[in-house]
C-alpha positions in Angstrom: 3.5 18.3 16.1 3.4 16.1 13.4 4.9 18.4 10.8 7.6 18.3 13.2 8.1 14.0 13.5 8.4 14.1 9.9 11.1 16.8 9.9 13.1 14.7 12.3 12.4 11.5 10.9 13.7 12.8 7.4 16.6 14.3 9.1 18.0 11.0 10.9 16.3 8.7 7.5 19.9 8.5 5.5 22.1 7.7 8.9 19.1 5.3 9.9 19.3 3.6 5.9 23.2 3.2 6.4 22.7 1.7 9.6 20.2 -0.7 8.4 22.3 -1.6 5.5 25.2 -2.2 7.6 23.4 -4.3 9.3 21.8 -6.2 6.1 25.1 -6.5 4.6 26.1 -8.8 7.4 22.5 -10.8 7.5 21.6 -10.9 4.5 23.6 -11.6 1.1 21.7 -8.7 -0.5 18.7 -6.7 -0.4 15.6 -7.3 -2.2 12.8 -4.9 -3.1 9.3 -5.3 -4.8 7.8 -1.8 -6.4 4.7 -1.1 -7.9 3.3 0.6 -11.1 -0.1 0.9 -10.5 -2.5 1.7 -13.7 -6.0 2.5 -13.1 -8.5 2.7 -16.1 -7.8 6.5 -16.9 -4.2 5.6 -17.0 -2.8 7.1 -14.1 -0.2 6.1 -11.5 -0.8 5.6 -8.1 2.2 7.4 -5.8 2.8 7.4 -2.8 4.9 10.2 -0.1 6.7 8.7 2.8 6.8 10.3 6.4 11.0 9.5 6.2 11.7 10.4 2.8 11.1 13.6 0.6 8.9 13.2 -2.6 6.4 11.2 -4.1 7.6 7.3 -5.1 6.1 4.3 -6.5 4.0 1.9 -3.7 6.4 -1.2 -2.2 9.2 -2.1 0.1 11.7 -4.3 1.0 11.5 -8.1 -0.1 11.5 -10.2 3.8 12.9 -13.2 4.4 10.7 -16.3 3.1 8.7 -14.0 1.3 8.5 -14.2 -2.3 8.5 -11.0 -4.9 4.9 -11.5 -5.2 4.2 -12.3 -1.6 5.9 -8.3 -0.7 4.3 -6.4 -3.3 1.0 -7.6 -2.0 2.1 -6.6 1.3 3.3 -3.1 0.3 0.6 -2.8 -1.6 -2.2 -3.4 1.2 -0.2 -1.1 3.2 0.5 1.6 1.6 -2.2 1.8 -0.6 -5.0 0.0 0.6 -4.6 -1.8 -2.8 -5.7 -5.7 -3.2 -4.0 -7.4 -6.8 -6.1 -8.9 -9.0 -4.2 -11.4 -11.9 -1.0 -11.9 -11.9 1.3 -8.6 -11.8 3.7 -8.1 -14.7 7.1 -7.9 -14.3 8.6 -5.2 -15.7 12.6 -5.2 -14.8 14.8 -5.6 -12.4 17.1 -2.9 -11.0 20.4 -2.4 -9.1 19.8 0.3 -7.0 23.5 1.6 -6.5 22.6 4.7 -5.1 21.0 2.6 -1.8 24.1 0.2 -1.7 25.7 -2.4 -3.2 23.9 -5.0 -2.6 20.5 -3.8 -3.1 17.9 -4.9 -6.4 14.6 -3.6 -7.2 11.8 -5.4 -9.0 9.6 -3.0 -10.7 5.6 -5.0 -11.6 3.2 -2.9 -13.9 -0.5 -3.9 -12.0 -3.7 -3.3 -13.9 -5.9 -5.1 -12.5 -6.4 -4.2 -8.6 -9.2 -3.3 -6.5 -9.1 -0.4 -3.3 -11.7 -0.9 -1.0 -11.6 2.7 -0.7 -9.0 5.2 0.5 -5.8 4.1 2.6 -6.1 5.7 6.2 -3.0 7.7 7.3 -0.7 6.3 9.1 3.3 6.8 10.7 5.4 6.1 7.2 2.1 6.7 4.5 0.9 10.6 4.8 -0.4 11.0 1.7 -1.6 9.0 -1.8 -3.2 9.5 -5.2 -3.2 8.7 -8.6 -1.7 11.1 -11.2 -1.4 11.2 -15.0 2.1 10.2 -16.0 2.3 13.6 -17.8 1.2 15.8 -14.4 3.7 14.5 -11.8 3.6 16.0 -8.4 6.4 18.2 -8.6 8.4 16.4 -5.9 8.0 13.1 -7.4 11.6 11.1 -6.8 14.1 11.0 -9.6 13.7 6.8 -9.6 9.9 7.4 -10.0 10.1 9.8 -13.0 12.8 7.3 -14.8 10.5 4.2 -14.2 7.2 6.4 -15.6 9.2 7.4 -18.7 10.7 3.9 -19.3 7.2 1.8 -18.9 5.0 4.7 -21.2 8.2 4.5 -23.7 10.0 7.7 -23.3 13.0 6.4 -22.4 14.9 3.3 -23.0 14.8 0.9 -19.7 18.2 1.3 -17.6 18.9 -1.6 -15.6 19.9 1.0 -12.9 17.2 2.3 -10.4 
């Protein structure tokens, strides 16, 4: 059954994402997104797969109205990963996301110290989580993902493109 949700909702996710963004474009000036690089003490990144979306991605989420960068990622975070911040997140760049629209900017924070008060429970958009070693990648992992791993570990320069 729910093999068959997640099917449906990844069919319908790109008509429902230009949908939503039609509908940002006219209440919002643009779009604002907080994402997550997660480091634990092995060095390993903490990814995320979406019940909407193919792949594996980076923890966060859309930036809400009277919220501050900060103030979402710590949402997302808590959300998606179970995952409390510790000192201040680093900021690592900022990104137009073109490929989403043309309105929309990412803001990528490398977080070292965190705590999870153990593992995040399953829910309707999280279905699965873990850490992985920048050099063993699910397979799946998003093209966005693998470009933001190689920049921050310095195998690629940084693009201001996400």
């Amino acid at each position: 059954m729910m093999d068959h949700v997640q099917r449906l909702r990844r069919a319908f996710e790109p008509l429902i994402r230009r949908v939503m963004h039609g509908y940002w474009r006219f209440s919002r000036g643009a779009t604002l997104g907080a994402r997550a690089m997660v480091i634990d003490g092995a060095g390993r990144i903490f990814l995320v797969k979406h019940s909407y979306v193919a792949g594996w991605h980076l923890p966060g989420g859309g930036v809400e109205t009277g919220e501050t960068f900060l103030d979402a990622l710590a949402r997302e975070l808590g959300e998606e990963g179970n995952i409390r911040l510790g000192a201040g997140p680093q900021l690592f760049g900022i990104y137009f996301n073109k490929r989403m629209s043309r309105r929309d900017h990412v803001a990528l924070f490398i977080v070292r110290d965190f705590r999870q008060d153990g593992d995040p429970q399953p829910n309707q958009e999280i279905i699965a989580h873990g850490f992985f070693s920048p050099g063993a990648l699910p397979e799946d992992t998003g093209r966005a993902t693998r470009a933001r791993v190689a920049e921050v570990f310095g195998h690629a320069p940084i693009s201001e493109f996400w």
